[in-house]
FIMARGU-677282 format. One line per field, with one value per residue (C-alpha): y negated, x negated, z; residue in one letter; residue number from 1. Coordinates in nm, 2 decimals. Each point is the difference from the previous one (the first is absolute). Example, Ala and Ser with C-alpha at 12.3 -4.5 7.8 and 13.67 -1.06 7.14 Angstrom:
// residues 2
v	c(0.45,-0.34) $
u	c(-1.23,-0.14) $
w	c(0.78,-0.07) $
r	c(A,S) $
k	c(1,2) $
END
This chain:
// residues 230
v	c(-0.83,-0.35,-0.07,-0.37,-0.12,0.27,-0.32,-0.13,-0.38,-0.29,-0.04,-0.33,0.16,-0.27,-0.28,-0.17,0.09,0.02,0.30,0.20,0.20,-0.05,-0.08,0.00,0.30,0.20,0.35,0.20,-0.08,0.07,0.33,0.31,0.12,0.33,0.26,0.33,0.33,0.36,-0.12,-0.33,-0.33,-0.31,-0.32,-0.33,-0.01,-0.06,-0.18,0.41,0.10,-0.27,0.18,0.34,-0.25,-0.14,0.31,0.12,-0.32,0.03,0.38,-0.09,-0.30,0.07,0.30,-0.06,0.26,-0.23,-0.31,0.23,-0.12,-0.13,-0.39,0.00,0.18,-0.23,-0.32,0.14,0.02,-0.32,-0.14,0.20,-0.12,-0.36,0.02,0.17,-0.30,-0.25,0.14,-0.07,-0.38,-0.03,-0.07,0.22,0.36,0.32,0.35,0.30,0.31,0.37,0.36,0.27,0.37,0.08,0.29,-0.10,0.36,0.08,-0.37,-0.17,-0.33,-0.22,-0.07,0.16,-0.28,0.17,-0.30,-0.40,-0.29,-0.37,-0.21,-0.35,-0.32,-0.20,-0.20,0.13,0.11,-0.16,-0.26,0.04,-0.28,-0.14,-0.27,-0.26,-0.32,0.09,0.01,0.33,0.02,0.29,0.11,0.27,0.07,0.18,0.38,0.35,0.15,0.36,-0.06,0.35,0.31,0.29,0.41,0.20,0.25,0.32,-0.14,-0.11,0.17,0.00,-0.34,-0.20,-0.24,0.01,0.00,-0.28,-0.23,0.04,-0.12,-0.27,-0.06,0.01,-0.28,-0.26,0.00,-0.10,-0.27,-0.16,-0.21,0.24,-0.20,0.22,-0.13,0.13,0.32,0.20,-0.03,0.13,0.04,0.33,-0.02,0.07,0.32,0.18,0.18,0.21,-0.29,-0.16,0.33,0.04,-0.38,0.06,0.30,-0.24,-0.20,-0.29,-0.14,-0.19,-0.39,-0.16,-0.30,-0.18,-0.21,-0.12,-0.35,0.08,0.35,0.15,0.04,0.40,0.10,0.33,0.09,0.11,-0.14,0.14,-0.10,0.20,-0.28,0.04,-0.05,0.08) $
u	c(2.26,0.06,0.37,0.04,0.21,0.05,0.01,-0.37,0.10,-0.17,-0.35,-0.09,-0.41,-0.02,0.05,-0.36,0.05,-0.30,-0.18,-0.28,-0.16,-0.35,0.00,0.15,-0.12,0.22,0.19,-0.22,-0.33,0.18,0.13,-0.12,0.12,0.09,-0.04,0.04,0.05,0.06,0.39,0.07,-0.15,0.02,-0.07,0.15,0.29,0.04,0.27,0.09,0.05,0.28,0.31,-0.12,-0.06,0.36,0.18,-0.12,0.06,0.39,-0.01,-0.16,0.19,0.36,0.14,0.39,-0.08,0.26,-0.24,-0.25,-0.02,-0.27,0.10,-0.10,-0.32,-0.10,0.10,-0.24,-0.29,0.10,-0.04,-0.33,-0.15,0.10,-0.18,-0.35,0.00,0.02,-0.24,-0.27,0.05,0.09,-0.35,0.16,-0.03,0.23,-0.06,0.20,-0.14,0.14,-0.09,0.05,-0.06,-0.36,0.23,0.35,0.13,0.31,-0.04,0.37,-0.15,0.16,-0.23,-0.27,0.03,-0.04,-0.02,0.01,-0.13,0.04,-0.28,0.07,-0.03,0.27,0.00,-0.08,0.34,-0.16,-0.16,-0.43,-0.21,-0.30,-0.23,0.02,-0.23,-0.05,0.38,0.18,0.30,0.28,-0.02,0.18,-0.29,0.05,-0.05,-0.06,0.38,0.13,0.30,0.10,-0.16,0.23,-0.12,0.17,0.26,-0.21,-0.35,0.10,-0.20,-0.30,-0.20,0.12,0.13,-0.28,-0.25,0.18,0.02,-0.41,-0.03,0.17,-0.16,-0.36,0.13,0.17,-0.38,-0.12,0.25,-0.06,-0.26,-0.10,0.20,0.07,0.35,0.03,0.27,0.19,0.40,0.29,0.40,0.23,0.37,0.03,0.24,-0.32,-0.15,-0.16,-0.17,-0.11,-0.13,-0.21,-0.17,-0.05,-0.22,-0.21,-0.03,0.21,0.20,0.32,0.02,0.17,0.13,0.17,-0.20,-0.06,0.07,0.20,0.13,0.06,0.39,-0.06,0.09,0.09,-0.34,-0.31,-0.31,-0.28,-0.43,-0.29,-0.35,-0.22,-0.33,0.02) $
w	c(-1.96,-0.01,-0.04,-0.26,-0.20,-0.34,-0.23,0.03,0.15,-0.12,0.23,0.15,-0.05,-0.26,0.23,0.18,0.35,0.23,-0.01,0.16,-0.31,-0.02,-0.38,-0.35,-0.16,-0.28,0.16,-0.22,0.11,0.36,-0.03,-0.12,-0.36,0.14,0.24,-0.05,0.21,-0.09,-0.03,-0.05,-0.16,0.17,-0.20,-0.13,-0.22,-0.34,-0.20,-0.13,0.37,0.04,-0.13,0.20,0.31,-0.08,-0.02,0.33,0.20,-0.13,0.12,0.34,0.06,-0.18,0.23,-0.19,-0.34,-0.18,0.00,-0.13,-0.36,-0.27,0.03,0.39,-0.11,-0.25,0.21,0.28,-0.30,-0.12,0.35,0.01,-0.33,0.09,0.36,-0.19,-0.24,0.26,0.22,-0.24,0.01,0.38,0.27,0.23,-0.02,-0.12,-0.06,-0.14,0.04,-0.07,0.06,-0.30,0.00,-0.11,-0.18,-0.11,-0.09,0.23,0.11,0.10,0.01,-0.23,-0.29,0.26,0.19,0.36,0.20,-0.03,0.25,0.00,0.16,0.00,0.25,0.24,0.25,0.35,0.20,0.32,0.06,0.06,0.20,-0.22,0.08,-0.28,0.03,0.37,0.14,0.03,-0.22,-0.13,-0.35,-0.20,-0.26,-0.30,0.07,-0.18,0.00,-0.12,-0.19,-0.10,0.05,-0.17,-0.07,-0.20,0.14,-0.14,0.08,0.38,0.35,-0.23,0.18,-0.32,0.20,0.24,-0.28,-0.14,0.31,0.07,-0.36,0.09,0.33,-0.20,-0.29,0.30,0.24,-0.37,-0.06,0.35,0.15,0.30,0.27,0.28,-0.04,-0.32,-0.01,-0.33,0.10,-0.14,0.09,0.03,0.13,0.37,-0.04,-0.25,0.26,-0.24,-0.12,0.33,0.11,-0.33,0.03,0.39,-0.08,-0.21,0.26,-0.09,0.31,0.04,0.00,0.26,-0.24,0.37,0.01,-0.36,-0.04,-0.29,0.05,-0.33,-0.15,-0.05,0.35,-0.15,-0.08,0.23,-0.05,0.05,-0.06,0.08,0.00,-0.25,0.21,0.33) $
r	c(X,X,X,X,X,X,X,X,X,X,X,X,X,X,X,X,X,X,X,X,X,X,X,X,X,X,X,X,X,X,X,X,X,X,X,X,X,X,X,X,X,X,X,X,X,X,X,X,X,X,X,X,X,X,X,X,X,X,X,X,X,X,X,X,X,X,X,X,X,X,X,X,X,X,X,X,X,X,X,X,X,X,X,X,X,X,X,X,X,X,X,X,X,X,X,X,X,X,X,X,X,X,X,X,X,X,X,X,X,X,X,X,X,X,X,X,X,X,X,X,X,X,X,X,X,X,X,X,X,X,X,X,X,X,X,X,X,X,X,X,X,X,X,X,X,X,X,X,X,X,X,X,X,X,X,X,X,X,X,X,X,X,X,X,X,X,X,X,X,X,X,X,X,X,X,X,X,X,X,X,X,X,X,X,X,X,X,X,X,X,X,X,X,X,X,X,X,X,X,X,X,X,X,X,X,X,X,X,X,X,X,X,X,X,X,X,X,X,X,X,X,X,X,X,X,X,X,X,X,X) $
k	c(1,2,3,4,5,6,7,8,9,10,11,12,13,14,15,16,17,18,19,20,21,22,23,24,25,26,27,28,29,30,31,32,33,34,35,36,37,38,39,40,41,42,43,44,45,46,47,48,49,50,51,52,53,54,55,56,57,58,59,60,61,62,63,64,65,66,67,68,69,70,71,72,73,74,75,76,77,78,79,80,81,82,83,84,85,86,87,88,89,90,91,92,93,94,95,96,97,98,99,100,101,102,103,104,105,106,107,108,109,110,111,112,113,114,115,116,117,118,119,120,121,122,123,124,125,126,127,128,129,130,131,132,133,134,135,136,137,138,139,140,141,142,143,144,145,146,147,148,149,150,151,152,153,154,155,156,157,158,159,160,161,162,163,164,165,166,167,168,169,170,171,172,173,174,175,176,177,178,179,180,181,182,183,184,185,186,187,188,189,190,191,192,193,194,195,196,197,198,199,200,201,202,203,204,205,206,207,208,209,210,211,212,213,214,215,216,217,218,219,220,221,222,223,224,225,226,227,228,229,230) $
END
C-alpha cells in the first residue's frame, strides 16, 4: 500500500516539465474500459465511484476511529473530483482506476469499491543521463508514478492489489516513449515492511536516491521503480 498524504495535496502534474511519453493521447483510448474475472472488475473510475473511493482512503489511511467522520470523507472526494477535472485539460497524463466485486452481496467494500489506484506523473527521484543535441546531460523527466494503491480490508490476499499494480504496469509502457530508461515508481514509508515486501515481489527495487543531485525532502519514504522495458 502506498502510504500519502490522506488529504489529496495539490499536484504539480499540471506544470510543463520535460517528459518522456511518447504522445498526447486521451486516458480512455489508453486503458481498457474494464476487465473482468470470476470475482472482481477492474476498470476506470467514474465520478459515482468517488465517494466509495473516498470513504476507503479515510479507512485505510485514518487508523485514530475519532477522525473517522463524514467531513474527512467528503474532503478526500472533493480533492478527488477536483484532480479528475483537471486531468482532462493537463498534456500530462493521470489515471484512477478501481476494482469492484463482479457480485456485491456480502461485499464490505464501501459502496463496492474494493480497491482504488492513482496513476499519475513526477519528476524522476534521480537523476538519468540523456544525449541532447549531441552532449550528455542529467535530466529528471517526467515519469509514470503510483500515488495510492489501497484494497479493502474484507477483499485483501485475493491478488487485488497485484491485479491492480499489472494494470497499472500495462497503462505507464502505453504512456511512454519505449526508452529503456523509462521505469513506473512509487514511495512507501521505510518502517511498511508489509508494503516493501509486496512491491519487491512485483519486481520493483529500491532507489538509491545518494546520489541524486537533488535528493528529495521525504527521507521518510522508500522509493522504489521496476523499468518498464527492459
Amino acid at each position: 500500500m502506498v502510504q500519502g498524504q490522506l488529504l489529496v495535496h495539490v499536484w504539480s502534474f499540471w506544470m510543463l516539465r520535460q517528459a518522456i511519453f511518447s504522445h498526447v493521447t486521451p486516458i480512455a483510448a489508453l486503458s481498457p474500459s474494464s476487465i473482468s474475472s470470476s470475482q472482481f472488475t477492474y476498470r476506470m473510475a467514474k465520478n459515482a465511484d468517488l465517494p466509495g473511493v473516498a470513504q476507503l482512503l479515510r479507512d485505510t489511511f485514518e487508523s485514530d476511529d475519532q477522525n473517522r467522520d463524514s467531513t474527512k470523507a467528503k474532503e478526500i472526494e472533493q480533492g478527488l473530483q477536483r484532480r479528475m477535472t483537471e486531468m482532462k485539460s493537463t498534456p500530462l497524463p493521470h489515471a484512477f482506476l478501481v476494482a469492484t466485486p463482479s457480485d456485491l452481496v456480502g461485499t464490505k467494500s464501501p459502496d463496492g469499491i474494493a480497491a482504488f489506484l492513482e496513476l499519475g506523473t513526477m519528476p524522476s527521484p534521480i537523476s538519468i543521463e540523456k544525449e541532447w543535441n549531441g552532449v550528455n546531460v542529467f535530466t529528471r523527466p517526467e515519469l509514470p508514478y503510483v500515488a495510492n494503491l489501497v484494497v479493502s480490508e474484507s477483499t485483501r490476499r485475493q491478488k487485488v492489489g497485484y491485479t491492480m499494480v499489472q494494470l497499472a504496469i500495462k497503462i505507464a509502457k502505453k504512456w511512454c516513449d519505449g526508452s529503456s530508461d523509462a521505469f513506473l515508481f512509487l514511495s512507501v514509508d521505510h518502517d511498511n515492511q508489509g508494503a516493501l515486501s509486496f512491491y519487491e515481489r512485483l519486481g520493483f527495487e529500491r532507489m538509491d536516491l545518494s546520489t541524486s543531485q537533488k535528493a528529495l525532502p521525504t527521507i521518510s519514504k522508500v522509493y522504489l521503480k521496476k523499468f518498464l522495458f527492459r
